[in-house]
N, C-alpha and C positions, 0 to 999 in steps of 0.2 A: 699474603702477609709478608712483610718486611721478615725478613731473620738476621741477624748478626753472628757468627761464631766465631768465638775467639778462641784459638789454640788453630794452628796450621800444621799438626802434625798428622800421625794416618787415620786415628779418627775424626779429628774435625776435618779434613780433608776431604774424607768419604762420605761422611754427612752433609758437608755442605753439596757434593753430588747431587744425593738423593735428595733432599729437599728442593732441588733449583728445577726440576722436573714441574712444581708447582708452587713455587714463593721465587721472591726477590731475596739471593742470600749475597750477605758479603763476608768475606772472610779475612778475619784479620790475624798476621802474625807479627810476633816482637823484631824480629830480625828484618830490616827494609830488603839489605842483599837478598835474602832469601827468597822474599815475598815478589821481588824484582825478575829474581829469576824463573820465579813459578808463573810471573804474569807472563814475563820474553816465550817463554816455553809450554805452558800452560799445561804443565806435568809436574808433579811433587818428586823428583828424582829420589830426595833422598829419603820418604818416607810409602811410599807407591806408586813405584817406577811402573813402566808401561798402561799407566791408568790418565785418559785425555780429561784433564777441567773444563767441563762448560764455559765457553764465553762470555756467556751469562751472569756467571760467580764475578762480583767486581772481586779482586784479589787488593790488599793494602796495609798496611802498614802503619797506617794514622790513624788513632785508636780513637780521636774527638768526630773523624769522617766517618768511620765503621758505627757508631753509634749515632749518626743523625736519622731522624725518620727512620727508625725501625721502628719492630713494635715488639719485637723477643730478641733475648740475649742466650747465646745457649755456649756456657763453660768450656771448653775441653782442653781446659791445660789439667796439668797433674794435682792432684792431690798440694801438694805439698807448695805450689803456685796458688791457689784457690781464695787464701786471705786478700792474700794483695790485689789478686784479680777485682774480690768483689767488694775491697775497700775503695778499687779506683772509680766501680761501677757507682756508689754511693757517691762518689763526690761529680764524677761527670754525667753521669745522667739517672739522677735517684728517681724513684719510682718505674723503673724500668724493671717488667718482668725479667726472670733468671731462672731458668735452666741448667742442669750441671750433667758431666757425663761422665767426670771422673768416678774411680774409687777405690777408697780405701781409709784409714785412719790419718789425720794430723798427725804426725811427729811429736813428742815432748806434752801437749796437750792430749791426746788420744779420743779427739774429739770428731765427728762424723761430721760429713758437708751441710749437712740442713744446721748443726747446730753450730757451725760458724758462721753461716747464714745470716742466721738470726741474730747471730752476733753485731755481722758488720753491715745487714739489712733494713734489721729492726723485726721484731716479732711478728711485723703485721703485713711486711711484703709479701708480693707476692712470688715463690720460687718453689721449684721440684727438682727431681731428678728423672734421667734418663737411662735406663737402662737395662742391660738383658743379655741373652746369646747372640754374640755381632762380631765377628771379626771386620775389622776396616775392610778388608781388599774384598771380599765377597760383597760388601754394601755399596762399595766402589763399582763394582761392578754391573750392580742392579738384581745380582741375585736376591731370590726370596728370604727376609730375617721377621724375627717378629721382637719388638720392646716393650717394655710396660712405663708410663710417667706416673710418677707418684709426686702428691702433694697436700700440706694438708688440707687447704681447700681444695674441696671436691667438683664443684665446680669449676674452678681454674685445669685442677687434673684432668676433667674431663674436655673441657672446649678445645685445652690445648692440646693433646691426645688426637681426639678427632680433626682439628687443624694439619697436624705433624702425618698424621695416617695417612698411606697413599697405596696401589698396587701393588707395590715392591717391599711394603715398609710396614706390616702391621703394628700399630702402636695400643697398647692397651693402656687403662689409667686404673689407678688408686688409692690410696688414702695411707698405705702403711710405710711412709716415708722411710722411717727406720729399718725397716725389715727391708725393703729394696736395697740399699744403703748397703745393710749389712752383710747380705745374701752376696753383692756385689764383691765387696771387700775381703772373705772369710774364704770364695770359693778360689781367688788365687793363691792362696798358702796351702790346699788342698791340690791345686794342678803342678807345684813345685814340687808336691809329695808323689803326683803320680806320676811326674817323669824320671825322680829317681827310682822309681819302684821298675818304669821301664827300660830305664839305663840298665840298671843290673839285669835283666832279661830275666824278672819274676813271672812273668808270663798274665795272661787274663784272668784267672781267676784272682790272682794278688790286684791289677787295677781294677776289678765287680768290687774286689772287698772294702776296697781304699777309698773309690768311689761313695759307695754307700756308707763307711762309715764316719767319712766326711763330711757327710751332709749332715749326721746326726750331730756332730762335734760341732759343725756350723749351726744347727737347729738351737741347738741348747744352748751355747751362748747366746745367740740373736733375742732368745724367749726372753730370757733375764735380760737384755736390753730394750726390750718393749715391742718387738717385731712378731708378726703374727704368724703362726704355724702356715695358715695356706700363702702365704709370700712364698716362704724358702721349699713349698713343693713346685711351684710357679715357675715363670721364666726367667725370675731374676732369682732363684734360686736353684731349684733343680735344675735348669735348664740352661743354665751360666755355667755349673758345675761341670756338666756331661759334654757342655760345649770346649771348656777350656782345660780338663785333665783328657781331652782323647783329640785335639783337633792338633794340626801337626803344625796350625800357623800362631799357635797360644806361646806368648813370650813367656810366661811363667812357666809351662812346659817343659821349657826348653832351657830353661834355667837349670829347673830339676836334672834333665838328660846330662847337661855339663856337669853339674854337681856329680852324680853317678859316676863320673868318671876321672874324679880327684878335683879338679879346676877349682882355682880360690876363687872366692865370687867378684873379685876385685876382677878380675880378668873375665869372668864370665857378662860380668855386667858392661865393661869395656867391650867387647868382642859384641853385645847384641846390639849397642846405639839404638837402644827404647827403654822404655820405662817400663821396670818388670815391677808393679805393686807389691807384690805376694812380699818381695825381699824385705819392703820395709813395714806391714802389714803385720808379719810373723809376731818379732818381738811386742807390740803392742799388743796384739790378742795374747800372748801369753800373762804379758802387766797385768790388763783387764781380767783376765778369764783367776786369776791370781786373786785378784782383789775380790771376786767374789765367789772366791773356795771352789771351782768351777775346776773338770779335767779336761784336758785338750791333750790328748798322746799324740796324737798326728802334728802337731802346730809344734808341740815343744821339740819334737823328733827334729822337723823341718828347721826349726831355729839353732837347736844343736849341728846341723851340719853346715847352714851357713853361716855359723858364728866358728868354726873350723874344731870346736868339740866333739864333734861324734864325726867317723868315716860313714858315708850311704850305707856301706854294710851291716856297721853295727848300728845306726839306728832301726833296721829295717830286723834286722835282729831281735833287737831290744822290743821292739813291737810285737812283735809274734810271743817273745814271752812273760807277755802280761798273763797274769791269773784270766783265768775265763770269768765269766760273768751272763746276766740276764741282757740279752738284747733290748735297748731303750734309747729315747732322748734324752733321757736326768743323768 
């Protein structure tokens, strides 16, 4: 299979790896200089340094070349990139399947990728999403990940699922577009939480708690936006979770640890040169989870100290003395 990926940073970078083991992938980035020097070199320096590019990756820049005679498109610019991407995909080559690998919420709209999708696709195209517990540089590497593709055709999820699947790469498929989606989105404002919980040095049982009751806080709202209970136990729920509140290469993580230790996120996010979702993620799950009477402690915690109202202390505080209650997901 032909592949195309567009976003040349450490996830499309690492994907387009793993996939060239067994497809024709080309990978396209906005920046020519960039994409110039990733070919000269055949190393993405500034996004996973010491990882060699397959020869095989044609590398480019020319976004009417990266799309000829393919047969899949697979997203991985950011969230917030995602319209434009798949308004140019409509006009340069429509009807061309799409894949996405971002996540999180639209900005202003608070709108999920499948439904700008659908937007700038049309109802009836054909697109998914990709996603699960992955760090880039472990997938770059060839170590063992597992993903799930969700779509609403089930067919589509499944062919292409077993297409993408290889030794290295377990790919699952299914149907709860949304729920992937959200599982995706919900579990980085939860790993923001659990690096300031480790900043302050609360020790393990405060990340078991934060953990677990993050997912329920992720559960509950996903329900009320259409996503199925067994998605957010899954890989792209539970398993996103566990992956990105304890792995020490999780940008949102590491957001949190800064936070922890006063840093204005202006400087935090300057200092990390990646896209930490969770930052811009927070405040729309709190809009959302608002609009439909819905509690989120954890997310609004996390929003108050990166909007510079609450110090990590006292939100983590202010947590602990909530009224007790019946363990649940309502």
């Amino acid at each position: 299979m032909n592949i195309t990926i567009l976003g040349a940073g450490a996830w499309g970078t690492a994907l387009a790896i793993s996939f060239s083991h067994d497809h024709i992938v080309q990978l396209w980035g906005r920046d020519p200089h960039q994409m110039a020097e990733m070919s000269a070199q055949r190393k993405n320096i500034r996004y996973l340094s010491g990882i060699t590019i397959p020869t095989a990756i044609t590398l480019t820049a020319d976004l009417n070349a990266a799309l000829s005679n393919t047969d899949l498109v697979l997203s991985v610019v950011p969230t917030a990139a995602l319209r434009e991407t798949l308004r140019m995909l409509a006009k340069l080559a429509p009807g061309l399947p799409v894949i996405w690998a971002c996540k999180g919420f639209e900005q202003i709209s608070g709108k999920l990728a499948h439904q700008i999708a659908a937007e700038e696709l049309g109802e009836h195209a054909q697109y998914g999403v990709l996603s699960g517990p992955s760090f880039a540089r472990e997938i770059a590497e060839g170590k063992p990940a597992a993903l799930t593709l969700a779509a609403k055709d089930k067919q589509f999820a499944d062919e292409t699922a077993r297409q993408l699947h290889n030794n290295r790469l377990r790919v699952y498929s299914c149907t709860d577009i949304a729920g992937v989606e959200l599982g995706g989105a919900l579990k980085n404002v939860i790993a923001i939480a659990a690096g300031i919980s480790d900043g302050l040095g609360l020790g393990n049982n405060a990340r078991a708690a934060l953990i677990t009751r993050g997912l329920a806080e992720a559960t509950r709202l996903g329900l009320r936006l259409g996503g199925q209970l067994e998605t957010f136990m899954g890989l792209t729920g539970l398993g996103d979770l566990v992956l990105t509140t304890t792995g020490d290469l999780s940008r949102n993580r590491r957001v949190g640890l800064a936070l922890a230790s006063g840093e204005p996120i202006a400087t935090i996010l300057q200092n990390l040169g990646h896209v930490a979702e969770g930052v811009y993620t927070a405040p729309e799950v709190v809009r959302i989870a608002a609009n439909l009477g819905l509690e989120m402690p954890l997310t609004e915690a996390v929003c108050g100290v990166i909007e510079g109202k609450l110090t990590a202390t006292a939100a983590a505080e202010a947590l602990m003395r909530r009224d007790p209650k019946t363990e649940s997901y309502s």
